[in-house]
Every structure is written in C-alpha cells, then in structure tokens.
C-alpha positions in Angstrom: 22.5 13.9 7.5 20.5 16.8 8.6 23.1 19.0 10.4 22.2 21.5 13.7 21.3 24.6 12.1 18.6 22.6 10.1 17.0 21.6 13.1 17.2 24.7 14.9 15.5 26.7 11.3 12.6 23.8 11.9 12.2 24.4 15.3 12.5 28.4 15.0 9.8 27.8 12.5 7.6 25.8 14.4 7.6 28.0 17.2 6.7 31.0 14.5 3.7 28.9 13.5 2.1 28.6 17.2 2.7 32.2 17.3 1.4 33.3 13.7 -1.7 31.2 14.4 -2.8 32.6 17.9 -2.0 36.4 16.2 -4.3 35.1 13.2 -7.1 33.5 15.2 -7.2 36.6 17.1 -8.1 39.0 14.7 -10.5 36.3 13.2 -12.0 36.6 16.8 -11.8 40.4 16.8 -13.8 40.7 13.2 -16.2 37.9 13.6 -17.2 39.3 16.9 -18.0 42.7 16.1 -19.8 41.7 12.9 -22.3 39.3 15.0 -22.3 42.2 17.6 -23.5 44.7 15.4 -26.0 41.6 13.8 -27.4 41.4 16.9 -27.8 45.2 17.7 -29.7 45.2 14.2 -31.7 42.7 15.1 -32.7 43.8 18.5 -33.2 47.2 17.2 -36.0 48.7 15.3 -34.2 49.1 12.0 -34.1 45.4 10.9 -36.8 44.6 13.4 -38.9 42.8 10.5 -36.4 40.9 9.2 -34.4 39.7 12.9 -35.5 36.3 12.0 -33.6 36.0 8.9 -30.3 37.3 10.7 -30.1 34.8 13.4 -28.9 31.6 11.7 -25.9 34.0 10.6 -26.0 35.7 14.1 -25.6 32.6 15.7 -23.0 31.1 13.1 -20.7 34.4 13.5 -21.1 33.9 17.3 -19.9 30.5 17.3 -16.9 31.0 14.9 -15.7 34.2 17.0 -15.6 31.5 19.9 -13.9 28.9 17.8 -11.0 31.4 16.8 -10.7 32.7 20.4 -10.1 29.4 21.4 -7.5 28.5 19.1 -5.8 31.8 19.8 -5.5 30.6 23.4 -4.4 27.6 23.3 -1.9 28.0 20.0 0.4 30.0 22.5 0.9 27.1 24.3 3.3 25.3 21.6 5.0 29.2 21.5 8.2 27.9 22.8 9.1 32.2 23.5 6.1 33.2 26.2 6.1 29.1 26.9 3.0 29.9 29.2 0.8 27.4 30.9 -2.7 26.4 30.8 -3.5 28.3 33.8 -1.7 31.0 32.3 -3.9 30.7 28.9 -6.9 29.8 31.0 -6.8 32.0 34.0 -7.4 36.1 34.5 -4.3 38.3 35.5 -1.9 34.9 36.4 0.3 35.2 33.8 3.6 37.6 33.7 3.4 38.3 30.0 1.2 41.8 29.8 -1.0 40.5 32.6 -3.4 43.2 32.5 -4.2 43.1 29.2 -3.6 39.4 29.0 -6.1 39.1 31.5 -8.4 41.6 30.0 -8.3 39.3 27.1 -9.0 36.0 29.2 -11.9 37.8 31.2 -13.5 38.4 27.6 -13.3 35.0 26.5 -15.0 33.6 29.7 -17.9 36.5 29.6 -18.2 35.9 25.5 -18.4 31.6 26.7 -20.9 31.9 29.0 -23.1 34.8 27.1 -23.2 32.7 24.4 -23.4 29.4 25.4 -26.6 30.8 27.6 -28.3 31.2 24.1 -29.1 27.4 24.3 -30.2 27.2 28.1 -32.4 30.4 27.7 -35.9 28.4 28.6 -34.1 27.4 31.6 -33.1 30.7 32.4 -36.4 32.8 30.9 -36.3 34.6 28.1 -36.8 38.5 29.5 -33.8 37.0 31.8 -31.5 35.8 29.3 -32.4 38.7 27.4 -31.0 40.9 30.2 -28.1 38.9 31.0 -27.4 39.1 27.2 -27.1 42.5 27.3 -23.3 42.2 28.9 -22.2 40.8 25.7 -21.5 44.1 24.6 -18.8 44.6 27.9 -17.5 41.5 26.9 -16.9 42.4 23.6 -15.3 45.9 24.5 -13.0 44.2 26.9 -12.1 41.9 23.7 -11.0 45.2 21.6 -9.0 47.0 24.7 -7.3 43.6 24.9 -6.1 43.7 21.2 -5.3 46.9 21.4 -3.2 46.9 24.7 -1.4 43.7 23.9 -1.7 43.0 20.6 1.5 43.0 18.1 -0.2 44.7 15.7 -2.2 47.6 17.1 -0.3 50.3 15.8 -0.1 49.1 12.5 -2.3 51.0 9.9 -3.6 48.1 7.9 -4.9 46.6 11.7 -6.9 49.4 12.8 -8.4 50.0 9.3 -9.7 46.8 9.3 -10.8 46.7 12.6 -12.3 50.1 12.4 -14.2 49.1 9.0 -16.0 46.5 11.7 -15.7 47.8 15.0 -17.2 51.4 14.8 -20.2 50.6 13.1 -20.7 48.7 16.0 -19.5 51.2 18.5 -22.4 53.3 16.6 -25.2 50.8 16.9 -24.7 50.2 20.9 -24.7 54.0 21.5 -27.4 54.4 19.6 -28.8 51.7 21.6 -27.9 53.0 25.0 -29.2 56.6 24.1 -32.5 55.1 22.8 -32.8 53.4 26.1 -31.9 56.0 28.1 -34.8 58.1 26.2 -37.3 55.8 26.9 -36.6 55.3 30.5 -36.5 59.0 30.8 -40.0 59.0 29.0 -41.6 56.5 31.2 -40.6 58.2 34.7 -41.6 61.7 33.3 -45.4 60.2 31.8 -48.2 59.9 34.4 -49.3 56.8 35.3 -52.5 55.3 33.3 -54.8 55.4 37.0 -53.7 58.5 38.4 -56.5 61.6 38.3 -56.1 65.0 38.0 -56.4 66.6 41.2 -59.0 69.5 41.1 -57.7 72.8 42.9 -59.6 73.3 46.1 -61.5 76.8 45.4 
C-alpha cells in the first residue's frame, strides 16, 4: 500500500512542476522576445534593410513562440497549489494579491504583446503606415515584460539570470535607442529644412 508521506512527496512534486514550468516558460518568453525584438529593430532599420525579407519568417516564428511560452507561464500557475490564483487573477491586470504590481505589470505585457502581434495578420484591415505605427508600442510592451521579471521574478538576482538575459536584452536595449535617436534626428532635420515651395525673400533696399 502506498502510505501518506508517499502521497504527500507526489503531490509536493506536482505542485513543484506547475511552478517550475511557469518559471521556465517565462524566461523562454523573456529570450525569445528580445531576440524577435531586436529582429525586428534590424529589419526596420537601415543596417539589414536589404536583407528584412529574409528575417521575417524567423521574426514572425520567434514572435509566435514568445507568445506560446507566455501563455503557458500563465496558466501553469494555476495547478500551483502555493499562490492557488484564479483565472482572473492569471488573466486580469493588478487583481491578484501575489506582487500585484509587478504581477500586473506582467499581465499588461502579455495583453499589449497579444494584440501587437496578432495585428500583424489584420494589417490590410488596419493599413499598413497604421499598423506600422501601432507596431511601434511593441517595444513598451516588451520593456514592461523585462521590469516584470525583474520585479517579480524568483530569479532576478541570480547571476546566471541576468547574464543570459543581458547577452539578449541589451543588444536590444541598443538597437531601440539607436532607433529613437535616429528618429529624433530626422524629425529635428525635417522642422529645421525649408520647405520645397518657399522663396527667398529679397531684402527691401
């Protein structure tokens, strides 16, 4: 017969496995996220700006798995017998009372990341130069994901954790500013030029 403590070691276990496999998918999330982020910086760049066409498949592949693994690090708490949270809890912003704010953080990236993403296969609905645009907040999103992991995140302190997620995330940290500063330059550049119909004005002698 299979005494108590037996049952209790297989229950203890199971419970460790919903919770090993949410802290696995996440930093499955967290990797495969940056890389597509800093993919898509390339691609929308002018360094790879040949070549964006044969980065997309994998753009779009890294994209879907980082949503995949996000999604199973949701929902994997909810066999986690310790935090025992709800759907709602899993599903919606700030209502948990496990770490709300970054919990919520978390969940708030998720969402944004969904939609963003998703969008990719509406854009002829939406426009392109509006999807485009709309796009663009997949970089919030994707910071929101990284303050989330490391606010809550059991393993943010740890050494081997923020090597490897430096090794991902600051090359992308990089390419956006780089982005942003290129951005900023050419708006600068376009209010400072004079506009193509505009004359000199002769001085009045």
């Amino acid at each position: 017969m299979i005494d108590q403590a037996t049952i209790l070691a297989a229950a203890a276990g199971g419970t460790h496995l919903f919770w090993i496999t949410s802290r696995a998918a996440g930093i499955a999330a967290l990797l495969l996220s940056s890389v597509s982020v800093c993919m898509g910086l390339l691609m929308g760049g002018r360094l790879l700006k040949r070549r964006g066409a044969d980065l997309r498949a994998a753009h779009e592949a890294l994209s879907l798995s980082a949503l995949v693994a996000l999604a199973v690090h949701g929902l994997s708490l909810l066999g986690d017998s310790y935090l025992h949270p709800s759907l709602g809890e899993v599903a919606i912003p700030f209502l948990g009372a496990y770490k709300t704010v970054w919990t919520g953080v978390g969940i708030v990236a998720f969402w944004m990341m969904l939609i963003l993403g998703l969008s990719y296969y509406a854009r002829a609905r939406i426009g392109v130069s509006r999807w485009r645009r709309l796009h663009r907040l997949t970089a919030l999103a994707w910071i929101l994901g990284i303050a989330h992991s490391l606010g809550e995140g059991g393993d943010a302190g740890k050494a081997w954790f923020l090597a490897m997620t430096g090794v991902v995330v600051i090359p992308a940290l990089a390419l956006l500013a780089a982005r942003w500063l290129g951005s900023s330059r050419e708006s600068r550049s376009r209010t400072a030029a004079p506009s193509a119909g505009a004359r000199p004005v002769r001085a009045v002698r």
